[in-house]
Structure formats: structure tokens, C-alpha cells
matplotlib code that plots the C-alpha trace (Angstrom):
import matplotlib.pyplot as plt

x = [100.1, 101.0, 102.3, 100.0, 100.0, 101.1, 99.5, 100.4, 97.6, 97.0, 94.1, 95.0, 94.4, 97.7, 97.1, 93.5, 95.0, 97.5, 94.7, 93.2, 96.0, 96.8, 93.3, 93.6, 97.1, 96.0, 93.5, 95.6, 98.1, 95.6, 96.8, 95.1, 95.8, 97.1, 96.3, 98.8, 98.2, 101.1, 100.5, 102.7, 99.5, 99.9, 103.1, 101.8, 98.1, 99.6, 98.0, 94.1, 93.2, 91.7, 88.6, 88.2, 85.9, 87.4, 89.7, 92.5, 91.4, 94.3, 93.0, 90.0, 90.7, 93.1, 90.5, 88.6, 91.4, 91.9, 88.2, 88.0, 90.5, 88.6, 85.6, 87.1, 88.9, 85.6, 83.5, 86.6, 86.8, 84.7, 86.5, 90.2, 90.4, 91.7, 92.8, 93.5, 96.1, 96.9, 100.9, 102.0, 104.8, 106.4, 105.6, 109.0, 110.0, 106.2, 106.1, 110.0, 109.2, 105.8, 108.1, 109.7, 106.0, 105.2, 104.9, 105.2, 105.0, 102.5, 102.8, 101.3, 103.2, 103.3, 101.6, 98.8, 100.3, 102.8, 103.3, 101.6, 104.8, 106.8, 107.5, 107.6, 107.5, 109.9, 108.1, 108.0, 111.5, 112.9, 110.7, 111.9, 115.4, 115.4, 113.0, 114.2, 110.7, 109.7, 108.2, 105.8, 105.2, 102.1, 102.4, 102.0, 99.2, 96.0, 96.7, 99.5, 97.6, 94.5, 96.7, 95.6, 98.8, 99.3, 103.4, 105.6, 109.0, 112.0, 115.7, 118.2, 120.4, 123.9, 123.9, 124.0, 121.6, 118.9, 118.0, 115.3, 113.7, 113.9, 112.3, 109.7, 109.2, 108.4, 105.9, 104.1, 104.0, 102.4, 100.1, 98.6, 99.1, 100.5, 104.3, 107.7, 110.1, 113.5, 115.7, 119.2, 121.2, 124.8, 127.4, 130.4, 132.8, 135.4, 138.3, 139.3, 142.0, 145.3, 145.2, 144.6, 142.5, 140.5, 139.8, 139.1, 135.6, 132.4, 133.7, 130.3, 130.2, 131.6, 129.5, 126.5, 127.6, 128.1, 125.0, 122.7, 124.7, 124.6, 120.1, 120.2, 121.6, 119.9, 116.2, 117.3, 116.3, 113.4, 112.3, 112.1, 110.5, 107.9, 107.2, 104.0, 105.3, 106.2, 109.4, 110.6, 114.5, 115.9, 119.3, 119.4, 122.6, 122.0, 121.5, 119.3, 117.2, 116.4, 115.8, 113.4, 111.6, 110.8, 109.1, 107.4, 105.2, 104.0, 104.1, 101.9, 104.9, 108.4, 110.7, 114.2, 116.6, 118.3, 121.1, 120.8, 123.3, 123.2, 124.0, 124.1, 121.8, 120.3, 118.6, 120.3, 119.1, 121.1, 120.8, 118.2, 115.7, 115.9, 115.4, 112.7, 110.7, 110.4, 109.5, 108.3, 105.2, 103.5, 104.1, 107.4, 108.7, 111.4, 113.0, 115.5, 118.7, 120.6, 124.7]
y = [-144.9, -141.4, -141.0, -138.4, -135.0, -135.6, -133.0, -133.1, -131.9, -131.1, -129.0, -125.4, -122.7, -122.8, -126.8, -126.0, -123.3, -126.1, -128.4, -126.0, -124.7, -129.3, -129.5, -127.1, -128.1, -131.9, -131.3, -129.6, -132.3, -134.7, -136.6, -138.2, -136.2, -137.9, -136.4, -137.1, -136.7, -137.3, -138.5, -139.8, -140.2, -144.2, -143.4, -140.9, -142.1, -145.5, -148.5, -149.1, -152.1, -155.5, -155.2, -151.3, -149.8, -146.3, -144.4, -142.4, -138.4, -137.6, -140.1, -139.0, -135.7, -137.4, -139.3, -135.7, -133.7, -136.1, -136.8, -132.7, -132.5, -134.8, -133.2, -129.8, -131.4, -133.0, -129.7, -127.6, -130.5, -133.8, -134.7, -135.1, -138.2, -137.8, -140.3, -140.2, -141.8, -141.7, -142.3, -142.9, -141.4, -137.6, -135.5, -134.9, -138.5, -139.6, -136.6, -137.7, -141.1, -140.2, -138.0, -141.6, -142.4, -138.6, -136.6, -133.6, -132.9, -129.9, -128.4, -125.3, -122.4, -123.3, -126.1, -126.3, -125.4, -123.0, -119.6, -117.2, -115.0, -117.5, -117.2, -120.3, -123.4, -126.1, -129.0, -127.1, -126.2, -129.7, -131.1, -129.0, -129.1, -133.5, -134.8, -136.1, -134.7, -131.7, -129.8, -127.2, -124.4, -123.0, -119.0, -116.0, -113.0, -113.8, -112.9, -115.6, -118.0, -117.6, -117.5, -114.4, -113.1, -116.1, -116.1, -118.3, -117.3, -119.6, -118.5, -120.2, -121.2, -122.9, -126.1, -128.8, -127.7, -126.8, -129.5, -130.7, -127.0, -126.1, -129.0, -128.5, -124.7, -125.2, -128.4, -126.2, -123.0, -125.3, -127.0, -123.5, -121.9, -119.2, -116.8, -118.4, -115.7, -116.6, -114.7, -114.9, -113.0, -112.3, -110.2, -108.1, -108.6, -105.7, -105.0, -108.2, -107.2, -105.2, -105.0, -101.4, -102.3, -104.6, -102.2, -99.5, -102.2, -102.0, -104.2, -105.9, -106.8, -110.1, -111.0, -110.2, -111.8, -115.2, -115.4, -114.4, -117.2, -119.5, -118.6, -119.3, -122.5, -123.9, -123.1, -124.5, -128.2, -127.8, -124.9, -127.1, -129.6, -127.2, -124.8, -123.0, -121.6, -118.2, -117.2, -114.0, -114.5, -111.5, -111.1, -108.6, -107.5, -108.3, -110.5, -113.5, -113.8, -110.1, -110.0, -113.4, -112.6, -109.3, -110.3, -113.1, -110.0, -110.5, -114.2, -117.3, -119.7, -119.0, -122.3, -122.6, -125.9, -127.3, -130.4, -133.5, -135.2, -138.8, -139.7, -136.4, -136.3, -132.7, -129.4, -129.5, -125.7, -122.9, -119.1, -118.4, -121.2, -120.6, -116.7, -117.1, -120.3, -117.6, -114.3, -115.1, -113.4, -116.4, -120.3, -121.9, -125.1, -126.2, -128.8, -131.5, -132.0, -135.5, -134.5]
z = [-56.2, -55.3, -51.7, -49.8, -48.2, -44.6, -42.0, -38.4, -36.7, -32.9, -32.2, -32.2, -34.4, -36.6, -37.2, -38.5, -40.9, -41.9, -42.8, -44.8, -46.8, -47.5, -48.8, -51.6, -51.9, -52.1, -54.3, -57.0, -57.4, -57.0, -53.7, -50.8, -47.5, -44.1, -41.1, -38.0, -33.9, -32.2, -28.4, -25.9, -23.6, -23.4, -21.4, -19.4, -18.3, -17.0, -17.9, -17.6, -15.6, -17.7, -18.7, -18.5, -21.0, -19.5, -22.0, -21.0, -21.3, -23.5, -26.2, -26.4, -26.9, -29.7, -31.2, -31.3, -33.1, -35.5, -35.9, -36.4, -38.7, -41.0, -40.7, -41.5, -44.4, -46.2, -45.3, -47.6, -50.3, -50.1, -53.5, -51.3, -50.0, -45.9, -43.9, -40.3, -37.7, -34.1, -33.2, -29.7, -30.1, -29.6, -32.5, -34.2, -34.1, -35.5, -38.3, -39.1, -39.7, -41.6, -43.4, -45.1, -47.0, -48.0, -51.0, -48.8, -44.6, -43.8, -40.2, -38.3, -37.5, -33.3, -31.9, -28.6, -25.8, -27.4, -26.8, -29.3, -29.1, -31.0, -34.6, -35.3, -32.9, -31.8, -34.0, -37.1, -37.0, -36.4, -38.3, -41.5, -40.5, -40.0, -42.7, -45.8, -47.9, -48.5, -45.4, -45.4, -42.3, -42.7, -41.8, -42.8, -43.6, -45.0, -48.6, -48.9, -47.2, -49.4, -52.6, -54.1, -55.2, -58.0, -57.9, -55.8, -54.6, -54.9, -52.9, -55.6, -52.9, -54.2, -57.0, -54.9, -52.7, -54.9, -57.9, -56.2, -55.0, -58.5, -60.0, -56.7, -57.4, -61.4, -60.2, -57.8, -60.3, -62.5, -60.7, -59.3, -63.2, -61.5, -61.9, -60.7, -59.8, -59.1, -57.0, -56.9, -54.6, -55.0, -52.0, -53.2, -50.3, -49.9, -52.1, -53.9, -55.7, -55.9, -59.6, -60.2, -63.8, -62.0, -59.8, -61.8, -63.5, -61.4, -58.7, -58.5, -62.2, -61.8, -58.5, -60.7, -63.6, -61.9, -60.5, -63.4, -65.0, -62.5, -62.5, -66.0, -65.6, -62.7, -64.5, -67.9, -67.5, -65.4, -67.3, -70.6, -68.8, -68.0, -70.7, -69.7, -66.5, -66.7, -65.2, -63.8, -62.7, -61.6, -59.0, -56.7, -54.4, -50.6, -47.9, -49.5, -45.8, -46.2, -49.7, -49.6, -46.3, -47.7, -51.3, -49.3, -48.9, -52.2, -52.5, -52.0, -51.0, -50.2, -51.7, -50.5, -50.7, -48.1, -48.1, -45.9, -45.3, -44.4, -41.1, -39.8, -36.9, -35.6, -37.4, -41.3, -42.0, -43.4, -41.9, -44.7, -44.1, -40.5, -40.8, -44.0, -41.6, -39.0, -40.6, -44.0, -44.8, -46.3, -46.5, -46.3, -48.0, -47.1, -50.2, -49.2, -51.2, -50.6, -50.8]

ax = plt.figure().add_subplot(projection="3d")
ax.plot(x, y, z, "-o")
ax.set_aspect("equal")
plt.show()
């Protein structure tokens, strides 16, 4: 049985779009969905007394997100299956732990309560930097969030970070029938060398060289496996947070890799997740590499 879309969901506005992008997304690879309310209200409305048919306020304002949630998921496709769940617990330490029976972990942008100024909010960030699936942060401008630009970006980060995004990235490009570009982005540091014929060559030659050959490599097995997607790989000189945040612009998902190391406790994300989970222009999924 196929493991389902997890959604965390809490009421506001950015959890609703988050619901909404799972559906479709649920629906094109054929999984059931999972929605998620995280509450810690058992410890904080104190214990009813015997025999009460009184609920707490805060669960039933749970009982009404979830209950939402599920409506709003049927009325977009009533051919997903959704299922809903109410954890007492806080909502990193729930989503992480749905995180272990998931095919993928959808979250808002912020959550209720947080400010609108933030790009991005404290759950989705740990949350993406802790779980050991793939996690999605639903943001971005209505074009990406629709879908209408048909290509996905993937941020071919080093080897042994990004098997899994790769294989993720052609999955998802094939699922939607849409174009996989590839970026690569490659640095020339300062004067390498002191040997006057090297430096006479482009001195970025080599930097480019290694990293259209390292592109080519990484997209060879997964590309076979997956012969219908069309590929566009292209490297480009510069910062790869600057380059991938801005051709999110024209992009339905951003995909970057990440490595999680076992036993490591704490936020396992690079400088380009971080910067891409809080200023891409569309969604963001962040792929999990065991090292």
C-alpha cells in the first residue's frame, strides 16, 4: 500500500492553500491524503471533571480544522481519499513523527498565530530541516501555485546529497508531464594558480567543465529510467540561492537535496535550502539524503 500525502493543517490561510496544492498533488500520483492538527490543548485546558460531556474549546476548534480541511479536500477532488487525525502533541514533534509513515510532508508557508511578515514560519522550517521524507512548503505567487508554467526546477546540489532529489525531481516531472530543468551552478574562486599557461586558459573553463560533467552524470540513471521527461540541464556561473530563487519565477516547484545525518539532532539544511524555503517564488521540496 502506498504511504500517503501528509498535510499539517491548522486553520489559517497558508494551511488551506497547502491542502489544496496535496489534493492535486495526491491525486496525480494516486495517494490517499493525511490531514494532521497538532494540539497541545489536553495539557493546557487541565483535565475535565468525570462525567463531563463539556469539551475543552481548543478541541473543538481542532475537531473544526480538521473537519474543514476534509471538506475542502472532497469539494477540490472527491476521487482522493483524505483522512483525518488529531495529535496531542506540539506540531514539529507530531509532523516529525508522521514524517516516519509518509510518502511526502506538506506544510503552509506560516502557521495561525504567526506573523504575516514572516517568510516562512518556525514549523515549516524545522520541519524540513528534521524529517527524514520529503517535505514540501507551500509558497509562492499564484502562477506557481496553480501550475501553469508546466516545468519544475531542481538545484543539483553535490553527489551525495542529491540521489534521491534527482530520482524525486524526474518522478514528479513525470507525473505532472511537464519540463525538468536542471541547474547546476559552478563558482570560480580567485586566482588558482601560479602557472603562467594555466593562467593564460579561461580561468573558468575548468569550473564549468566539472560541473556540466558532474550534471551529466547525476541525470544519467534516472534519466533512463524515465525516458519521456524532457530535460533541459543547463549550468550557470553564480551563487546557486540566487540563481534557483530567481528561476523559481518561472517554475511550478523548486527541488533541492539535503543530507541527514543519523543521529544528528537540530535543523540539517544547507544555505541554499534555507534561502530558496524562504524566498522561492513557488513551492519548495525539500528531498532527504541518508549520509
Amino acid at each position: 500500500m502506498d504511504l500517503p500525502l501528509v498535510v499539517g493543517v491548522d486553520g489559517s490561510d497558508p494551511s488551506l492553500t497547502a491542502v489544496d496544492w496535496a489534493v492535486d498533488e495526491a491525486a496525480r500520483h494516486g495517494l490517499p491524503l493525511r490531514l494532521v492538527y497538532a494540539s497541545l490543548w489536553e495539557r493546557y485546558e487541565g483535565a475535565l471533571p468525570t462525567g463531563s460531556r463539556d469539551r475543552p474549546s481548543e478541541q473543538v476548534l481542532a475537531e473544526h480544522i480538521v473537519a474543514s480541511a476534509a471538506d475542502r479536500a472532497q469539494r477540490r477532488n472527491p476521487d482522493v481519499k483524505a483522512s483525518t487525525d488529531i495529535v496531542p502533541e506540539e506540531a514539529v514533534t507530531a509532523l516529525l513523527h508522521e514524517a516516519n509513515n509518509a510518502s511526502a510532508l506538506v506544510t503552509g508557508s506560516r502557521g495561525r498565530g504567526e506573523l504575516k511578515e514572516l517568510l516562512l514560519g518556525s514549523v515549516g522550517l524545522a520541519v524540513a530541516g528534521r524529517a527524514h521524507c520529503p517535505v514540501v512548503v507551500v509558497r509562492g505567487d499564484p502562477a506557481g501555485l496553480a501550475g501553469t508554467h508546466e516545468r519544475i526546477l531542481l538545484g543539483l546540489g553535490e553527489p551525495d546529497a542529491s540521489t534521491d532529489a534527482v530520482r524525486f525531481a524526474f518522478r514528479e516531472a513525470e507525473a505532472r508531464g511537464c519540463v525538468l530543468d536542471v541547474v547546476r551552478a559552478w563558482r570560480c574562486p580567485g586566482q588558482e594558480t601560479s602557472d603562467p599557461a594555466a593562467a593564460e586558459l579561461d580561468p573558468g573553463r575548468a569550473h564549468e567543465e566539472a560541473a556540466s560533467s558532474l550534471l551529466t552524470e547525476a541525470l544519467r540513471e534516472a534519466g533512463a529510467d524515465h525516458p519521456s521527461v524532457r530535460i533541459r540541464p543547463v549550468t550557470v556561473e553564480g551563487p546557486a540561492r540566487r540563481i534557483l530563487v530567481e528561476r523559481s519565477a518561472a517554475a511550478d516547484l523548486v527541488i533541492v537535496g539535503a543530507r541527514r545525518r543519523v543521529g544528528h539532532f537540530g535543523l540539517q539544511l544547507g544555505r541554499v535550502s534555507h534561502t530558496v524555503l524562504h524566498h522561492a517564488l513557488c513551492p519548495v521540496a525539500v528531498v532527504p539524503q541518508r549520509v
